[in-house]
C-alpha positions as CSV (number, residue, x, y, z in Angstrom):
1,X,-20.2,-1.8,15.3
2,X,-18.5,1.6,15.9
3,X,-18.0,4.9,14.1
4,X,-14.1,5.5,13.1
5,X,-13.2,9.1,12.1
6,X,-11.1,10.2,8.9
7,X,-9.8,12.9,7.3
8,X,-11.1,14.2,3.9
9,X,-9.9,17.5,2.0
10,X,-12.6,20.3,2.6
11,X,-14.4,18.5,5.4
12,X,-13.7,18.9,9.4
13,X,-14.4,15.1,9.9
14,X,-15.7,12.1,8.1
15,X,-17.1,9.2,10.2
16,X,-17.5,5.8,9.1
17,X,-19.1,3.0,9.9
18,X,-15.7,0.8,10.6
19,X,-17.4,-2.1,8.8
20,X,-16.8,0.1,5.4
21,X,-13.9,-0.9,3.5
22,X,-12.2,2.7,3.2
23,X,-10.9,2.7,-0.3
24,X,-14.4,1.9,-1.6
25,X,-15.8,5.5,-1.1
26,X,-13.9,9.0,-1.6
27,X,-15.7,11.9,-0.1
28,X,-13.7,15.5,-0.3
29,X,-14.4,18.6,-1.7
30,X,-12.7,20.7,-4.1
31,X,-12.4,24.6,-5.0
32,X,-11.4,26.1,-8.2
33,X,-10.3,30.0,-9.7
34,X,-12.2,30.7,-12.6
35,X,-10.8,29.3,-15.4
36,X,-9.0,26.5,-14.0
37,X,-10.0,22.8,-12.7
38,X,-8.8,20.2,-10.1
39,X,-6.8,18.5,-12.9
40,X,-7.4,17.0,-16.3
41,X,-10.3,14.9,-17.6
42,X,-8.9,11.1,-16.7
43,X,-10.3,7.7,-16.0
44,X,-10.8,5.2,-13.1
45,X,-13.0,2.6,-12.2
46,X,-15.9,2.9,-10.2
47,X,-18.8,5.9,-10.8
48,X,-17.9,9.5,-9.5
49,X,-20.2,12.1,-8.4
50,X,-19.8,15.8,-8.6
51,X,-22.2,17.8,-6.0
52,X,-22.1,21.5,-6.5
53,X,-22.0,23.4,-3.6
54,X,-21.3,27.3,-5.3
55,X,-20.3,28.4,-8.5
56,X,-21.0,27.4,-12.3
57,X,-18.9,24.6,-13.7
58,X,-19.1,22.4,-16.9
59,X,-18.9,18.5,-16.4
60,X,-17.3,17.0,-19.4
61,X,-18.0,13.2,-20.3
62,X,-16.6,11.7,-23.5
63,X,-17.4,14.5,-26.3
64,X,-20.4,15.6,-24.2
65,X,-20.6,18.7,-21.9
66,X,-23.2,20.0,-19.7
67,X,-23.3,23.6,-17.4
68,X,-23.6,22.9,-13.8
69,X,-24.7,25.0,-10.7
70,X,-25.2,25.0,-7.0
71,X,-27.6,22.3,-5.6
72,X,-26.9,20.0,-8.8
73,X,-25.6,16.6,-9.1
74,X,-23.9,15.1,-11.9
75,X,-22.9,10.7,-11.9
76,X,-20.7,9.9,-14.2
77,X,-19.6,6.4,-15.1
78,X,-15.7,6.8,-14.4
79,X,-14.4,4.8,-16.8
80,X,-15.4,6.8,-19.4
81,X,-12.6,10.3,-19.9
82,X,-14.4,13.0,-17.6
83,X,-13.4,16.2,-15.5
84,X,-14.9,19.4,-14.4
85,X,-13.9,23.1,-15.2
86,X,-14.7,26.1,-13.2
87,X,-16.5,28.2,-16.1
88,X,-18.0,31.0,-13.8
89,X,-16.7,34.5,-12.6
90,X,-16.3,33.3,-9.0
91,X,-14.9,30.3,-7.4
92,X,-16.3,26.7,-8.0
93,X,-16.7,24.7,-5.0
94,X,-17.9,21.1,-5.2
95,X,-18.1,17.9,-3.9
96,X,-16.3,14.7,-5.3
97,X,-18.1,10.9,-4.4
98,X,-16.6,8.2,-5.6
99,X,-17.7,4.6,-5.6
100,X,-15.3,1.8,-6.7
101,X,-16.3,-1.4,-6.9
């Protein structure tokens, strides 16, 4: 087997174990003003995975919403309508995982 390199918003290089189907895992990280997010709360298959890396953001899930902060990690099940707003002072910056089946 053999490492194959990819690009990935926010990161210098991804490498991947060429045996990985690509579109199976997203990896990238993602920074937002105060006030603002990436883009609406939506769906998709698959869980995602929100790693915060500074800031304080809230992670939305259904009618349910809980205050994040560096060094936490939230899984959500993706199907279910979810997003993530910057609700600090500073800038929010995070990182997104997702696994689709």
């Amino acid at each position: 087997m053999a490492f194959v390199a990819k690009t990935a918003k926010g990161l210098n290089r991804v490498l991947m174990d060429e045996s990985i189907v690509a579109d199976r895992l997203t990896v990238h990280i993602s920074e937002v003003g105060p006030g603002l997010r990436a883009h609406p709360p939506h769906t998709h298959t698959g869980i995602e995975g929100f790693y915060i890396l500074e800031g304080q953001g809230a992670v939305e899930l259904g009618d349910e919403r809980q205050t994040v902060g560096p060094n936490e990690l939230v899984l959500v099940g993706a199907e279910t309508l979810h997003g993530l707003a910057n609700v600090g002072e500073g800038v929010l910056r995070y990182m997104v995982i997702i696994a689709r089946p």
